[in-house]
C-alpha positions in Angstrom: 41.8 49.4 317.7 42.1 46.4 315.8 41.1 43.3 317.3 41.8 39.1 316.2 40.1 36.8 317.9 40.1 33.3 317.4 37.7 30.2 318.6 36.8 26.9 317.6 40.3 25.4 319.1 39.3 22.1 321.3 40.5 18.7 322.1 39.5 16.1 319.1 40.7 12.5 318.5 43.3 11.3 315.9 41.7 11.5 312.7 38.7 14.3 313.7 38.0 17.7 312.5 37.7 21.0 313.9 37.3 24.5 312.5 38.9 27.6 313.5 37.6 30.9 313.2 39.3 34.4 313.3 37.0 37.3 313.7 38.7 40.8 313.2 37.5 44.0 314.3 38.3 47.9 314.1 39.3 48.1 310.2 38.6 46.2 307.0 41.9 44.0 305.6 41.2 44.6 301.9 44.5 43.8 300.2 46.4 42.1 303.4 47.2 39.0 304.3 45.6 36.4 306.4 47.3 33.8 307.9 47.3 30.5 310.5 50.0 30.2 312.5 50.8 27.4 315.4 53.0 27.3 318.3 53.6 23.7 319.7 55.4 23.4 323.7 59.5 24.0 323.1 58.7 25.1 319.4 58.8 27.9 317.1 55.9 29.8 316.3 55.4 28.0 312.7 53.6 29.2 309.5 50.1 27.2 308.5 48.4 28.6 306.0 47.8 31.8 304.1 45.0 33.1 302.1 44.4 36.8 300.5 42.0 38.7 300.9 42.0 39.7 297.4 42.0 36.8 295.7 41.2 33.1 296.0 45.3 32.7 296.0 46.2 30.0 299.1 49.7 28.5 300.4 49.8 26.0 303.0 52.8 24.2 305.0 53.9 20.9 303.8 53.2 19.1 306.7 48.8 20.2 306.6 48.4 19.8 302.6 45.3 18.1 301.7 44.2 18.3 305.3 43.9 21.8 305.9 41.7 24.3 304.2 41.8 28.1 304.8 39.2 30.1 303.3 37.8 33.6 304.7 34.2 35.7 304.4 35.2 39.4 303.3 31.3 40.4 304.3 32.3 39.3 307.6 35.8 40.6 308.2 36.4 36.7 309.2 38.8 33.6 307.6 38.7 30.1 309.1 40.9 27.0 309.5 39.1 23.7 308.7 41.6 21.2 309.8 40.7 17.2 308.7 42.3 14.3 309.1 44.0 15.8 312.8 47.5 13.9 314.2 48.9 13.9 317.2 51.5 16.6 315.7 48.9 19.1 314.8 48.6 19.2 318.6 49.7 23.4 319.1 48.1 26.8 320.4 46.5 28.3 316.9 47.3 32.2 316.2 45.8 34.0 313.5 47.2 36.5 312.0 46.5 39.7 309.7 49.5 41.3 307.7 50.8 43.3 304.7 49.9 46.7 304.6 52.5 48.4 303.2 51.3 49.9 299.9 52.9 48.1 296.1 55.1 45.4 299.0 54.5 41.7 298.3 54.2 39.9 300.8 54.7 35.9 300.8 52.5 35.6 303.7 55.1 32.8 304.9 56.4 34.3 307.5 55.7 35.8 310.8 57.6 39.2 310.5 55.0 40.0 307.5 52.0 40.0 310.2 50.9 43.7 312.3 48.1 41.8 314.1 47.7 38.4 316.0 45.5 37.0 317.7 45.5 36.0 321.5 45.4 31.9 320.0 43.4 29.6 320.8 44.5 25.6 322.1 44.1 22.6 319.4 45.2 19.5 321.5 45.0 16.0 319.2 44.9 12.8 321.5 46.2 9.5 319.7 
């Protein structure tokens, strides 16, 4: 049974930091897709950030560039958020998000539809 779960989420002041961690369990993701996905009140579920887990290859959303960095540990089946520089708009729940298995596909990593497993998310609240 393949398992995401996420922690680190918290509340921070404009301008902090905070890390997010997604720990997967019951397979290995070599050749998927690993991905950050948020979900503010009223919103759609947008896409974050994506990293393979491959490669060093890494796409972000416009609106975290040069704040957020998403890198992952293959050794232990994990990839993290490090969010800088937070705003008041960054305020969302957090989902990771593992995807891509269909063999000689590629996958974007952009959007939700390419991810089998989520995570249950985990609350990033940014006070101004």
């Amino acid at each position: 049974q393949v398992q995401l779960v996420e922690s680190g989420g918290g509340l921070v002041q404009a301008g902090g930091s905070l890390r997010l961690s997604c720990a997967a369990s019951g397979r290995t993701f070599s050749d998927y897709i690993m991905g950050w996905f948020r979900q503010a009140p009223g919103k759609e579920r947008e896409f974050v950030a994506v990293i393979r887990w491959s490669s060093t290859s890494t796409y972000y959303a416009d609106s975290v560039k040069g704040r957020f960095t998403i890198s992952r540990d293959n050794a232990k089946n994990t990839w993290y958020l490090q969010m800088n520089s937070l705003k008041p708009e960054d305020t969302a729940v957090y989902y990771c998000a593992a995807g891509g298995s269909a063999p000689g596909r590629y996958y974007s990593g952009l959007s939700r539809y390419e991810y089998d497993y989520w995570g249950q998310g985990t609350q990033v609240t940014v006070s101004s």
